[in-house]
C-alpha positions in Angstrom: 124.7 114.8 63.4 124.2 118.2 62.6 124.6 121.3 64.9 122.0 123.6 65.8 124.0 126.8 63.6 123.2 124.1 60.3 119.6 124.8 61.2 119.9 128.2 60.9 120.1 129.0 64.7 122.8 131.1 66.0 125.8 128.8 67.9 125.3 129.6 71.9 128.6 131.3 73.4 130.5 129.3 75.8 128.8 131.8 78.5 125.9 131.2 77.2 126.1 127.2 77.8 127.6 128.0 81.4 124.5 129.9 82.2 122.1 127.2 81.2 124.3 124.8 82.7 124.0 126.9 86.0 119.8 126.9 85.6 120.0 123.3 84.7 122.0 122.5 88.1 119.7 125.0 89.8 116.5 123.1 88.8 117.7 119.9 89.5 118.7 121.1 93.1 115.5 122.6 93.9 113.8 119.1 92.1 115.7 117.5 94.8 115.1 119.6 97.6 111.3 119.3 96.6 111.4 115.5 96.5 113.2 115.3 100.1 110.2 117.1 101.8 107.7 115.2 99.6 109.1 112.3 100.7 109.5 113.1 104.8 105.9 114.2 104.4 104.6 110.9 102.9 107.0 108.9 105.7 105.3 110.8 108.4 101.9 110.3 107.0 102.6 106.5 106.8 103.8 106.3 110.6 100.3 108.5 111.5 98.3 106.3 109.4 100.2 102.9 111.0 99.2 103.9 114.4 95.7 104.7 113.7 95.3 101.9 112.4 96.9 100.0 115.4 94.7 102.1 117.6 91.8 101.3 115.9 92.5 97.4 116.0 93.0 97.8 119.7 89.8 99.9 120.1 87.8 97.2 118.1 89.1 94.5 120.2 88.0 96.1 124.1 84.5 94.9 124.6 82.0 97.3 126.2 79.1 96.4 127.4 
């Protein structure tokens, strides 16, 4: 395996790799973050759906007249 300095790019400093390493974990935390109210937002949209539909069922099944 060769290392990125054979293919004529500079090595990265150690502070260098801490600080990507820093906006990796930063990205991944927001990612996750993201995906907690994406999915709270598509629970709470099932549950609304659910009961509309149970209302609906329940609507359909009164007789007027």
């Amino acid at each position: 395996m060769q290392n990125s300095a054979g293919r004529g790019e500079r090595s990265l400093t150690i502070f260098e790799l801490s600080d990507e390493a820093e906006r990796v974990r930063t990205g991944f935390a927001d990612a996750s973050a993201r995906l907690v109210r994406i999915t709270a937002g598509l629970k709470q949209h099932r549950r609304q759906s659910r009961t509309v539909q149970a209302d609906m069922q329940s609507l359909q099944q009164l007789k007027f007249g």
